[in-house]
ZAMARGU-4260 file (C-alpha; in steps of 0.2 Angstrom, whole numbers, plus 5000, padded with zeros to 4 digits):
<rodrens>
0) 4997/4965/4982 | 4986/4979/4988 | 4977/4993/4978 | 4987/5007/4977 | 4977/5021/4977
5) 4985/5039/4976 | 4988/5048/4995 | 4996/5060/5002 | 5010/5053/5012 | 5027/5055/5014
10) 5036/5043/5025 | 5054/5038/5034 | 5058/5028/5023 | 5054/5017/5007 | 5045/5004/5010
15) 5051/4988/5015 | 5043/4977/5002 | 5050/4987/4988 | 5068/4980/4991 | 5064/4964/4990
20) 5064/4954/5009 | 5078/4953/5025 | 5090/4941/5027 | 5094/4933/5045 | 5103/4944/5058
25) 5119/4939/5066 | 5112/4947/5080 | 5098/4933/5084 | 5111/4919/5083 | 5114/4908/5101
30) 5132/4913/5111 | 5142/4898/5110 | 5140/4887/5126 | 5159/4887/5128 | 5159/4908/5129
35) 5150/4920/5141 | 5135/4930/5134 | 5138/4945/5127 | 5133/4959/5139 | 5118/4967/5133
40) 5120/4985/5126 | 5106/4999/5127 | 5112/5013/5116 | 5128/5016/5107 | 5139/4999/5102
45) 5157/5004/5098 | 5159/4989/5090 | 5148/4999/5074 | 5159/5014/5075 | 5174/5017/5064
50) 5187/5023/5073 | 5201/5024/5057 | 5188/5038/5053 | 5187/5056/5060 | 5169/5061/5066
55) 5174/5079/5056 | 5180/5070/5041 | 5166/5058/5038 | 5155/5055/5051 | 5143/5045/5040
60) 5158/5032/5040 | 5164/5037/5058 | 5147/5034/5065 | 5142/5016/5056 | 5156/5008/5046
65) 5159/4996/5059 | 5144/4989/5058 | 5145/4989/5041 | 5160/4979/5037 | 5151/4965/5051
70) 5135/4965/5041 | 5139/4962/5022 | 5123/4961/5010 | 5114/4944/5010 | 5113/4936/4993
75) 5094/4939/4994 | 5097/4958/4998 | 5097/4971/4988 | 5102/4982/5002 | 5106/4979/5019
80) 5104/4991/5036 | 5100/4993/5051 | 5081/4997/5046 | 5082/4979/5036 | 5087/4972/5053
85) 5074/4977/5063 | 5061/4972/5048 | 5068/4956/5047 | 5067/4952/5067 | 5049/4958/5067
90) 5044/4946/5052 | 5051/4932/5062 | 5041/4937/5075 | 5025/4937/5064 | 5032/4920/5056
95) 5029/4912/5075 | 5013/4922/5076 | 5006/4913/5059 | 5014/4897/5061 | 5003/4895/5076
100) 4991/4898/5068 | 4992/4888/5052 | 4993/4873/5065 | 4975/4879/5073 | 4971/4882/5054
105) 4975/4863/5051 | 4965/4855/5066 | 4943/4852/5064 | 4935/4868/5065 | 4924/4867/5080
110) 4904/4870/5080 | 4907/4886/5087 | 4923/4898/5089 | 4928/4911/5098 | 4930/4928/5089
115) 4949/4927/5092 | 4952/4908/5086 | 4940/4915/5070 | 4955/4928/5066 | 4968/4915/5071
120) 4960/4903/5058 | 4959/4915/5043 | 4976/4920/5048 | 4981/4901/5045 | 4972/4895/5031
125) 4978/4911/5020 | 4996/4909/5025 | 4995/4890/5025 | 4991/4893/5008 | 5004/4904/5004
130) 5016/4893/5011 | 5008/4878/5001 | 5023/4875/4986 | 5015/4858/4982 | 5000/4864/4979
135) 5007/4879/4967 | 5018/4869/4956 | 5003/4856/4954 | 4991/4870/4950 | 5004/4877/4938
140) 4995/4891/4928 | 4977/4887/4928 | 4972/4898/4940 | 4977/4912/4930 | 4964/4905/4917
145) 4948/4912/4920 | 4957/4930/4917 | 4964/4927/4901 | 4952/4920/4895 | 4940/4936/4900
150) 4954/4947/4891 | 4952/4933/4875 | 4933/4939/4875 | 4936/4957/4872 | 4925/4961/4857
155) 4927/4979/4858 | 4934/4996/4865 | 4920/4997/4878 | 4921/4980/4883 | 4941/4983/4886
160) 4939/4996/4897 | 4927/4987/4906 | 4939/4971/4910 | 4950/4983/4915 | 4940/4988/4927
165) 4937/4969/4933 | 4955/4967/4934 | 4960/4984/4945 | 4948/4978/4957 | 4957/4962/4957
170) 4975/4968/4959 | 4979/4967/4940 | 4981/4987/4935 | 4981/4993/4918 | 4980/5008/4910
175) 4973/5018/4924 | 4970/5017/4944 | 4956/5022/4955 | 4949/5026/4970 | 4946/5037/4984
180) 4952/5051/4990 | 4951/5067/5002 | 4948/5081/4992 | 4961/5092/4991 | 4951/5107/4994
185) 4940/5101/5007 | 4947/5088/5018 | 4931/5082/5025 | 4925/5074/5010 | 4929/5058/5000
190) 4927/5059/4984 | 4934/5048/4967 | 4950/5049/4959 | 4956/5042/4944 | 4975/5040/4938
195) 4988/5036/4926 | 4996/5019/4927 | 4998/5005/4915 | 5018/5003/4914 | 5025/4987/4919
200) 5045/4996/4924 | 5044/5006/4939 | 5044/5021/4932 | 5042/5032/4914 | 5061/5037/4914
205) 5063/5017/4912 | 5054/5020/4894 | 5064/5037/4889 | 5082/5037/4895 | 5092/5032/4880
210) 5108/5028/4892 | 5116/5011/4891 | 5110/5003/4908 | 5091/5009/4904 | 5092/5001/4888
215) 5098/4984/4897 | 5083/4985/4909 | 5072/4987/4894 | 5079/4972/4885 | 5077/4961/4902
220) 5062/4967/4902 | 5055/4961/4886 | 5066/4943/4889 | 5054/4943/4905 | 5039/4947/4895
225) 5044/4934/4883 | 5046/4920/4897 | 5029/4924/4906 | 5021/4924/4889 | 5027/4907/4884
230) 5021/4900/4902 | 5003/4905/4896 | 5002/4896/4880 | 5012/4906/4866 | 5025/4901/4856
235) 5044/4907/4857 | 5040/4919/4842 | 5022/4925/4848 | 5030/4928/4865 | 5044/4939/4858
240) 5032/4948/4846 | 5019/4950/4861 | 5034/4956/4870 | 5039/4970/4859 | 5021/4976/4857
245) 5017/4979/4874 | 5034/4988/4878 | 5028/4998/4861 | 5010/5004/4869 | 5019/5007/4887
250) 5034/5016/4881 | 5018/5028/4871 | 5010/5030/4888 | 5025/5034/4896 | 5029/5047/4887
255) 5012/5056/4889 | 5015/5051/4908 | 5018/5066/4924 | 5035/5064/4931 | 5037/5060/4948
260) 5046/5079/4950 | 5030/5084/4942 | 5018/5074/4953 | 5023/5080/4970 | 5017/5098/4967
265) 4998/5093/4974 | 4990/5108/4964 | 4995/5099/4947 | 4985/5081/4952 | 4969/5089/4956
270) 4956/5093/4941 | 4938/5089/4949 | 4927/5088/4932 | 4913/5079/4930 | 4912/5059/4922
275) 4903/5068/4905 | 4917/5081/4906 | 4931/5068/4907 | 4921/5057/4893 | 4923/5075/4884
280) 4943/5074/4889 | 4946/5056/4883 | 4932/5048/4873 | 4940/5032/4870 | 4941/5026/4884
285) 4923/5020/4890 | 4926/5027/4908 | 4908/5023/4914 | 4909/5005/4909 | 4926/5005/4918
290) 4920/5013/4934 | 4903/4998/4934 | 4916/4985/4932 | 4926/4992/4945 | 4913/4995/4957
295) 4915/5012/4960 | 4898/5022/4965 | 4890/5033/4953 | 4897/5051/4957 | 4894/5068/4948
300) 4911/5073/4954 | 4929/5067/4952 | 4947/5072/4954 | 4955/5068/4936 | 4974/5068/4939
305) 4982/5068/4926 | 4971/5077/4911 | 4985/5076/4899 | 4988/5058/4902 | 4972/5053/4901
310) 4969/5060/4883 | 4983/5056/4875 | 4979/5038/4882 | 4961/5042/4871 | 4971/5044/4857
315) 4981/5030/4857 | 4967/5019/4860 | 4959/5025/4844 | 4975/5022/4834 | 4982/5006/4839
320) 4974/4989/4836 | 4961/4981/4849 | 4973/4964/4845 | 4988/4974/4853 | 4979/4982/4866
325) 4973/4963/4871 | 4990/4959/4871 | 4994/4973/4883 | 4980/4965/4897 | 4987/4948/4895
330) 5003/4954/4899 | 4998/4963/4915 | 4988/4950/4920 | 5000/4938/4921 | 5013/4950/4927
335) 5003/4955/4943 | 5000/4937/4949 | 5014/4928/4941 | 5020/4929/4962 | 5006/4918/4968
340) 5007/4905/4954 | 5022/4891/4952 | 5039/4891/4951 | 5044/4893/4934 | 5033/4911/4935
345) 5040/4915/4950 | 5057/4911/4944 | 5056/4923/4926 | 5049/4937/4937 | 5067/4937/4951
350) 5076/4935/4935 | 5070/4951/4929 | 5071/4960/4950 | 5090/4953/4948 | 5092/4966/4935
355) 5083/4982/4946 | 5090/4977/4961 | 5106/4967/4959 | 5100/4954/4973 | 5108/4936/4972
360) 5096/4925/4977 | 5076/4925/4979 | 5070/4928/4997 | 5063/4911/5005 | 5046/4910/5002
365) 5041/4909/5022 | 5046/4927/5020 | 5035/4932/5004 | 5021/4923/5013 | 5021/4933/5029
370) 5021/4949/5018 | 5007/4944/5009 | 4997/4938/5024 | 5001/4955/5032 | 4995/4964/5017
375) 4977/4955/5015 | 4976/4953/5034 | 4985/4968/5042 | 4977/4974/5057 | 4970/4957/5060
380) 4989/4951/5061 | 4993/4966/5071 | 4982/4965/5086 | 4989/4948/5090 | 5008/4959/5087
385) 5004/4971/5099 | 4998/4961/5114 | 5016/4950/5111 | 5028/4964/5106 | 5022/4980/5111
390) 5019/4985/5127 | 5007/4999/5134 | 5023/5009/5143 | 5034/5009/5128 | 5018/5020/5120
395) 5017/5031/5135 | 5035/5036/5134 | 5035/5038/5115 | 5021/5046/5117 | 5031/5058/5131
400) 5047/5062/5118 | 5033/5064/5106 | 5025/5081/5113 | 5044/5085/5119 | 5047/5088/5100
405) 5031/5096/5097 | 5037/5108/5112 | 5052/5110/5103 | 5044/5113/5085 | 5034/5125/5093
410) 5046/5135/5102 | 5058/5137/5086 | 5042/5143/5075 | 5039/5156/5087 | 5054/5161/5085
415) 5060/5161/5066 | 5068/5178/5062 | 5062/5175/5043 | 5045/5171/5045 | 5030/5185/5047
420) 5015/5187/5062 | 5003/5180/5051 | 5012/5165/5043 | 5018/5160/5059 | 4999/5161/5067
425) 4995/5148/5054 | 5011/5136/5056 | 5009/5137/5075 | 4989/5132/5074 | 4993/5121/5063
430) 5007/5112/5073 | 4993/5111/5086 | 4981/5102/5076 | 4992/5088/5070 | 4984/5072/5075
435) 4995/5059/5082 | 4993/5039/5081 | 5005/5028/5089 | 5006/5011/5089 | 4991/5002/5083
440) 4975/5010/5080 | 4958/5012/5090 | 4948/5006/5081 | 4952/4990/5070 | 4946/4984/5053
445) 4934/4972/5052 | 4938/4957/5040 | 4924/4946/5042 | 4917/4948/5024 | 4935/4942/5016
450) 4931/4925/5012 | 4950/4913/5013 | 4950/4897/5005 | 4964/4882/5005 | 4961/4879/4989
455) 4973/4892/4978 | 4985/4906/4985 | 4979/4918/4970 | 4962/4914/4973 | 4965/4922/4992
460) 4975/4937/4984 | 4962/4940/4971 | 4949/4940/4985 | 4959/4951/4996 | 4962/4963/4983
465) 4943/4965/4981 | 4940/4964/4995 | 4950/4981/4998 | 4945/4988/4983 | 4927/4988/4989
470) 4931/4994/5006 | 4942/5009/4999 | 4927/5014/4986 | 4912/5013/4999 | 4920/5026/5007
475) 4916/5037/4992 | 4903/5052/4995 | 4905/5049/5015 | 4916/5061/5029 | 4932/5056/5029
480) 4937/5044/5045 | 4953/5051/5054 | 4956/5033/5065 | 4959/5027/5049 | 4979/5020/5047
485) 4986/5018/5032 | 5000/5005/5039 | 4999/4990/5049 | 5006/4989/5068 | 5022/4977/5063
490) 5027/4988/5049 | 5045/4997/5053 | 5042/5014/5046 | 5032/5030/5050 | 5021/5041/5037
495) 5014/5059/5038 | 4998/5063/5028 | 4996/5082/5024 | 4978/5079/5018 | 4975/5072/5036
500) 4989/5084/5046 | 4990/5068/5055 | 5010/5059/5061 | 5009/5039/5063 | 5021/5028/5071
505) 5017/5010/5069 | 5022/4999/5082 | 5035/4989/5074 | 5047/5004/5071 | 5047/5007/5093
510) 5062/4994/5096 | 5080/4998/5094 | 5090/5005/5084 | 5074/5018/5084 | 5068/5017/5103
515) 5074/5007/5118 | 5067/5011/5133 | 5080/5005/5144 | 5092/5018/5134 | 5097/5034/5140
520) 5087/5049/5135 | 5101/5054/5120 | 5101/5039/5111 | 5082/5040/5111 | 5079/5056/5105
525) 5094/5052/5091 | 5083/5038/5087 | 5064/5040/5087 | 5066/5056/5092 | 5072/5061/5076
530) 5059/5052/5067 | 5044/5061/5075 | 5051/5076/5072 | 5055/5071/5053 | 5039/5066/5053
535) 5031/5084/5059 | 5039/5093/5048 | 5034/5085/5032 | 5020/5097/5037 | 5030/5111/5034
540) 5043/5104/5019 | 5037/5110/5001 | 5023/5098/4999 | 5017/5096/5015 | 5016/5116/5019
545) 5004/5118/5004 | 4991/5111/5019 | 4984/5121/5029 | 4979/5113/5048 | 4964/5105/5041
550) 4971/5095/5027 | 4964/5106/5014 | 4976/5110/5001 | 4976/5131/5002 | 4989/5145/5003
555) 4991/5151/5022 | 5009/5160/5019 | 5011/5176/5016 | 5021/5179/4998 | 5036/5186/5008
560) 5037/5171/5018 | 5037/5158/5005 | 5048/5167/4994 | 5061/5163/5009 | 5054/5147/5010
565) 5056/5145/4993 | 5075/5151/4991 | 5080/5139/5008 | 5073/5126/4998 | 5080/5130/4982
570) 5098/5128/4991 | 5094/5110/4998 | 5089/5105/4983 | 5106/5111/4973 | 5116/5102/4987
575) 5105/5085/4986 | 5109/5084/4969 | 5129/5084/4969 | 5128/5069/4978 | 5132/5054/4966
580) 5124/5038/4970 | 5132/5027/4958 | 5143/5031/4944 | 5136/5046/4932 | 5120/5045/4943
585) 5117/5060/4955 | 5103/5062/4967 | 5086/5073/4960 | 5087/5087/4971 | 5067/5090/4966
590) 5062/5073/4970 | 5070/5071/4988 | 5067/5089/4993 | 5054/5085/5004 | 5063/5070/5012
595) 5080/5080/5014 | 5068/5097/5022 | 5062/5085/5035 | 5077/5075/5040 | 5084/5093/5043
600) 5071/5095/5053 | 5070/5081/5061 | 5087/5081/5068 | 5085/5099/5072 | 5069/5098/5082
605) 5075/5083/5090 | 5089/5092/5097 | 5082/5105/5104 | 5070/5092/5111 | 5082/5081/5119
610) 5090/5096/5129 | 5072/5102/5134 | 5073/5086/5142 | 5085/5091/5152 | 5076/5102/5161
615) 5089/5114/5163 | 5103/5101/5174 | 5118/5101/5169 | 5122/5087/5155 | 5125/5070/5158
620) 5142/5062/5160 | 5149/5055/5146 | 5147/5038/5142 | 5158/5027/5132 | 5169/5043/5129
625) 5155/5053/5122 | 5145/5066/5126 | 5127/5066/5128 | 5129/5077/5112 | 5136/5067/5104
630) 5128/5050/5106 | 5111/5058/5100 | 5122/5061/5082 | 5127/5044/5085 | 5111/5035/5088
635) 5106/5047/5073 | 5118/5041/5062 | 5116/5023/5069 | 5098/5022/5060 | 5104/5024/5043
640) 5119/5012/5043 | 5117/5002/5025 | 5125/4993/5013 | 5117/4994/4994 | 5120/4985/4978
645) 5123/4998/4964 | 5109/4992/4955 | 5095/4997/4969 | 5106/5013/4970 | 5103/5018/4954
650) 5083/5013/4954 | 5080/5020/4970 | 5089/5039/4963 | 5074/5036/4951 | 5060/5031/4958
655) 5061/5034/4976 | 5059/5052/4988 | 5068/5047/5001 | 5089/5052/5000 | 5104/5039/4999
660) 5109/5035/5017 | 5124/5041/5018 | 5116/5057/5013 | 5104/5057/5026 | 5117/5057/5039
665) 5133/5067/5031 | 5119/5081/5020 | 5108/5082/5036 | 5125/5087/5047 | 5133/5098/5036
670) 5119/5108/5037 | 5113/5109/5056 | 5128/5119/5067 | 5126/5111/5082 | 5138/5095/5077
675) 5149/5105/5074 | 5149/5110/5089 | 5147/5094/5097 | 5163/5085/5089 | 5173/5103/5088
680) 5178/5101/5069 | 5189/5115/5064 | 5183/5126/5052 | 5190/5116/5037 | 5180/5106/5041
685) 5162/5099/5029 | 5153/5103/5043 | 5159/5119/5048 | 5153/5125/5032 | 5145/5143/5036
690) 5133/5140/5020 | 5124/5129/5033 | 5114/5141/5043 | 5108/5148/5024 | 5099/5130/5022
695) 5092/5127/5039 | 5075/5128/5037 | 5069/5127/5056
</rodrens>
C-alpha cells in the first residue's frame, strides 16, 4: 500500500506481507478442561525435534521436522513457519488493539479529546472502514472512478506523464518510481531519485523466461487482466484485447529493465545528472510535468537509476500509440487498488496470487485490514503495541546480547589472518559507528495532517498513500534524519541500512522463538543472537562492505583484501546455487549472496558471543540431553522451521534475496566448524566438510 521508494536495506527475512497473511496457531488454543495445562517451555521443545534424523545427517530436519509435521500449511498460506507464527500472534494482538478502538471510533466524538483517544479514533475509523464489507460491495467500483476517468482525459504524451505522476503519489505506479534518497556518496544529504517500474509480475524474468510454468503465469496473468478490465466497463473482447496490450508494453519495458543480480551492485543505480540532462537521456517522457504532478520539489540534482531503462522507455513512448499506452494506466490503476474495492475485484486478484503462491484460500479480511491499518498508521499503532507488549527490560537485555556480539564481531576482525592493517582500521571504525535501534523509535511520526474518513476504504488508502508521499519528498534537499525507522514496532523482522550504517530490531520480532527472557542464555543467543549479528554483518557482506562508516558508498579496502573477500565470496555463491528449490529450479547464488554472507556471520559472531557470555565458567549442564552448544544450533535452527508451497518456492528463487530455509540452516552449518564439533559428526559427514573454513568469511 505504501510508496516504495528504493533503500538500502537488507533484512532477516522477506517481508511478511509479500506471502500473503498467517493462519491461526495451535499454539493459542485453550487446554481442554478435562487435561492439565501443558507446562510452559522456555527454550528448546523436543516435541519439534526429529529424532528418526541424525543431527550429522540432516540437521535441518533433525533440528525442526517435528514441528513440522504438527503444523501443516493453512489453506490461506502459502508458507508456514515458525516466523509466520510469531506474525500471526502479533497481528491478533493488534486485532484487540484496533477493535478497541473501532468501538471508541463508533461512539460521539467529544467537544474535546485527549491527544491519545485523537490516535485511538483515527486508528478506528480507518480500520472500521477497512473492515466495512457492506459498505464495499455497495460502492462496487465507483470509487475507482474519478482515476479512470483522469486517464480517459489524456490528450497527449505530456499530459501522460503527468497522470502518472498523480497516480504514484497515490499508490497507483506506472512506468517509473520516485523519491528520496541518501546520496550514495554523501550520506548526509537527501536528494531525489527516480527509478524503473511499471510491470505488473513481480519481476522482469516473469516477462522473459520461455519455460512452461513462466508461460502459465503469464497466461493467468492476462485472464486477470481481462477480469479486472471487464469489472471497469469493457467488454469480454476489449478486456482480452486490453489485456494483451498491456502484457505487450510491459514485456518491452521488461526487457530494457536491470536484473535484480544487477541491481544489488550500488555503484550501477547511482547516476546523479541534472532534470535537463535526463530530459537529454529520455525526451519522451515529460519528466518535469511528472515531478509537478508528483509533488516533488524543484531540484538541480538527481540520482537517475537506471539510464538504460529510462531511454529505452523514451523510445517506446515515441513508437507506440498514446491509446495503448492509456490502456496500460487503466490497467494499473485498477490493479493497485482492486484490494480496497469489492468482492468481485478482490476475488480476480487471489485468483491470479493462487497461481504465484499456490495458497488455497484468501486470508480473512480482519487480517488484510490490520495490515493496511498498520501500513497507513504504523508508529501511531505501535506506541499503543509497545506499552502492552514490550516491556522496557526485555530492551535492556537485548540491548546487553547486543553489544556482546558487537564484542564478538570486533574481537574476530582484529584478528582475521587474511585481512590487512589498514582494511581492518576501517572495518573496526566502522563496527564502532553502527547505530543501533531497538524496539520502537524515539522519536515518533506525527500523523495529524492524514485526514481518515468513514466514507470509502480507498479513499483512506489513497489519502495515506499521499500523505506519505509528501512526507517522503519534503525530505528532499534537507540533512538526512537518522531517528528515522523504516519499519513499524509490531513488525517480525529486523533491516540493516548501509547508507545509514545503522541495525534495527523492531519490537515485534523480541518474543520467542527469537528472544525469551525467561530462557537460558544459549537458546537466546541461537535466537536473537543470531539475528543481531546477521544483521551487523550485512555491513561487511558484498553490498553492505561497499559503505564506509558513514554510509557513503566508497572504497575503504585495500585491493589485496577484497580480492580475498572476493574469492570467499565467490565460493558461497557457487554452493548457494546447487541448492534446488523446486524441481529444475536452483537458488541464484548472486542474488542471495548477501543474505547467505550474513547468516554465516550471524551464526558465527553469535557463537563467539554466547561463550563471551560465559565469562570464562565452565559450561552449563546439559539440559534436555543437549549441551549448551548444542541448544544454541537448536534455537538457530528453530527460527527457520517452515513448510512452503512449491509455487511460492519457485517465486521466491526469483524474486527474493533471502535463501530457502532449509538452506539457511543445513548451508550456514556446513560451513561454520564449530557444529561439528558440537554434535561430533564424523568426518563423512556434510559438516565435516574441510571446504568450510575456505568459505567462512568472519
Amino acid at each position: 500500500m505504501k510508496l516504495v521508494k528504493p533503500v538500502i536495506v537488507s533484512t532477516l527475512a522477506l517481508a511478511i506481507a509479500l506471502v500473503g497473511g498467517l493462519a491461526a496457531s495451535a499454539q493459542s488454543a485453550s487446554p481442554s478442561p478435562a487435561q492439565p495445562a501443558a507446562p510452559e517451555i522456555h527454550g528448546i521443545d523436543p516435541a519439534n525435534l526429529d529424532t528418526q534424523v541424525k543431527p550429522c545427517e540432516d540437521f535441518y530436519k533433525f533440528a525442526t521436522g517435528g514441528w513440522v509435521a504438527k503444523h501443516p500449511i493453512p489453506p490461506e498460506q502459502s508458507r508456514w513457519g515458525s516466523f509466520d507464527e510469531l506474525a500471526l500472534r502479533n497481528q491478533q494482538n493488534l486485532k484487540a488493539i484496533l477493535e478497541g478502538a473501532a468501538q471508541l471510533a463508533a461512539t460521539p466524538k467529544p467537544a474535546s479529546e485527549t491527544p491519545v483517544q485523537a490516535v485511538e479514533r483515527k486508528l478506528g475509523i480507518f480500520y472500521a472502514t477497512a473492515m466495512d464489507e457492506k459498505q464495499a460491495e455497495e460502492l462496487g467500483a465507483k470509487p475507482l472512478a474519478p482515476y479512470l476517468e483522469a486517464v480517459a482525459a489524456i490528450k497527449d504524451l505530456d499530459g501522460l506523464a503527468a497522470e502518472a505522476g498523480r497516480l504514484n503519489r497515490a499508490g497507483a505506479r506506472a512506468f517509473v518510481s520516485a523519491g528520496s534518497q541518501q546520496d550514495a556518496k554523501d550520506a548526509s544529504k537527501v536528494i531525489a531519485g527516480v527509478f524503473q517500474g511499471g510491470l505488473g509480475l513481480p519481476d522482469r524474468d516473469y516477462y522473459l523466461k520461455d519455460d512452461a510454468k513462466s508461460k502459465s503465469i503469464r497466461d493467468a496473468y492476462v485472464v486477470y487482466m481481462t477480469k479486472l478490465f471487464q469489472l471497469v466497463g469493457d467488454t469480454a473482447e476489449t478486456a482480452a484485447a486490453n489485456a494483451q496490450t498491456v502484457l505487450r508494453l510491459e514485456t518491452a519495458m521488461a526487457k530494457a529493465s536491470m536484473s535484480r543480480i544487477e541491481r544489488r551492485n550500488p555503484k550501477a543505480t547511482y547516476h546523479p545528472m541534472s532534470p535537463d540532462e535526463l530530459k537529454a537521456l529520455a525526451p519522451n517522457f515529460a519528466w518535469a510535468a511528472y515531478f509537478d504532478d508528483l509533488g516533488m520539489p524543484k531540484v538541480t540534482t538527481l540520482n537517475a537509476g537506471m539510464p538504460d531503462f529510462f531511454k529505452a522507455l523514451s523510445d517506446q513512448l515515441k513508437a507506440e500509440p498514446l491509446a495503448d499506452w492509456k490502456t496500460y494506466m487503466r490497467w494499473h490503476v485498477t490493479r493497485a487498488f482492486a484490494p480496497y474495492l469489492s468482492s468481485a475485484f478482490v476475488k480476480a486478484q487471489f485468483e491470479f496470487s493462487q497461481v504465484m503462491t499456490g495458497a488455497k484460500e484468501d486470508l480473512p479480511r480482519w487480517r488484510k485490514a490490520v495490515s493496511a491499518t498498520n501500513g497507513a498508521l504504523g508508529e501511531d499503532l505501535g506506541q499503543i503495541y509497545v506499552k502492552k507488549y514490550f516491556p522496557p527490560e526485555a530492551k535492556a537485555q537485548v540491548l546487553d546480547m547486543l553489544h556482546n556480539v558487537k564484542a564478538a564481531l570486533r574481537d574476530d576482525l582484529k584478528t582475521l589472518p587474511w585481512m590487512s592493517e589498514p582494511t581492518r582500521k576501517a572495518a573496526l571504525a566502522k563496527l564502532d559507528k553502527i547505530d543501533e535501534k531497538m524496539g520502537y523509535p524515539d522519536k515518533w511520526r506525527d500523523y495529524t495532517g492524514l485526514v481518515v474518513e468513514r466514507n470509502s476504504y480507498l479513499g483512506n488508502v489513497v489519502r495515506s498513500n499521499e500523505f506519505e508521499t509528501k512526507r517522503d519528498l519534503d525530505k528532499i534537499g534537507k540533512p538526512v534524519d537518522r531517528t528515522e525507522w523504516g519499519m513499524t514496532p509490531a513488525t517480525v523482522n529486523a533491516y540493516y541500512s548501509a547508507a545509514m550504517n545503522e541495525i534495527v530490531f523492531p519490537a515485534g520480532i523480541l518474543q520467542p522463538p527469537f528472544f525469551d527472557p525467561k530462557a537460558d542464555a544459549a537458546v537466546n543467543y541461537g535466537g536473537i543472537g543470531v539475528v543481531i549479528g546477521h544483521e551487523i554483518t550485512h555491513g561487511f557482506d558484498d553490498k553492505g562492505s561497499q559503505y564506509d562508516a558513514e554510509g557513503n558508498l566508497k572504497d575503504w579496502w585495500t585491493p589485496e583484501d577484497a580480492a580475498a573477500f572476493k574469492t570467499k565470496g565467490d565460493k558461497i555463491v557457487d554452493q548457494a546455487s546447487a541448492y534446488v528449490v523446486d524441481g529444475d529450479v536452483h537458488q541464484q547464488g548472486k542474488l542471495v549472496e548477501g543474505e547467505a554472507i550474513a547468516d554465516l556471520g550471524g551464526v558465527a559472531i553469535a557463537f563467539r558471543a554466547y561463550q563471551l557470555s560465559l565469562q570464562g565458567k565452565p559450561a552449563p549442564a546439559p539440559i534436555g540431553g543437549f549441551t549448551g552448544d548444542q541448544r544454541f544450533f537448536l534455537s538457530f535452527a528453530t527460527v527457520w522451521a517452515q513448510s512452503i508451497r512449491p509455487e511460492m518456492a519457485r517465486m521466491l528463487a526469483t524474486i527474493d534475496s533471502h535463501p530457502a530455509a532449509a538452506y539457511r540452516v543445513n548451508g550456514t552449518l556446513e560451513d561454520f566448524q564449530a557444529f561439528s564439533k558440537a554434535f561430533a559428526c564424523e568426518a563423512s559427514s556434510r559438516y565435516a566438510n574441510p571446504e568450510a573454513a575456505t568459505r567462512q568469511v568472519w
